[in-house]
C-alpha positions, 0 to 999 in steps of 0.5 A: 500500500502506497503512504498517504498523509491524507486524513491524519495519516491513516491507510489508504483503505481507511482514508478511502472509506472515509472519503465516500461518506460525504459528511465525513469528507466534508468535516475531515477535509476541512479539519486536515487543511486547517491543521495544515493551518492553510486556511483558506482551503479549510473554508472553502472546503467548508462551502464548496465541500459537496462539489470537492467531494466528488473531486476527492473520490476520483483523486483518492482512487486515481491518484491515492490523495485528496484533492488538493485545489489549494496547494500552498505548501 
């Protein structure tokens, strides 16, 4: 299994469920990026969570990452 830092470093089998449950990937993606103290990523994560959703399930099985539209690192 491919490492994944996304959703507070868990496995890419558990970040992946977590990502098909929207509310799960609403709070947990908003909650990451502001850990990650990129908070405009965490807000617009917050209103636009149901359209990055879609964007984080296909990234999270192509790529094995969530979506990242805001990528200030």
């Amino acid at each position: 299994m491919a490492e994944n830092k996304d959703y507070f470093g868990l496995d890419y089998v558990v970040s992946l469920i977590l990502v098909i449950i929207p509310v799960t990937a609403w709070i947990l993606g908003a909650v990451t990026r502001f850990q990650e103290k990129q908070y405009v990523a965490g807000i617009v994560r917050i209103f636009l969570g149901w359209i990055i959703w879609i964007l984080d399930i296909v990234f999270m099985i192509k790529d094995k990452a969530i979506c990242r539209l805001i990528n200030l690192s």
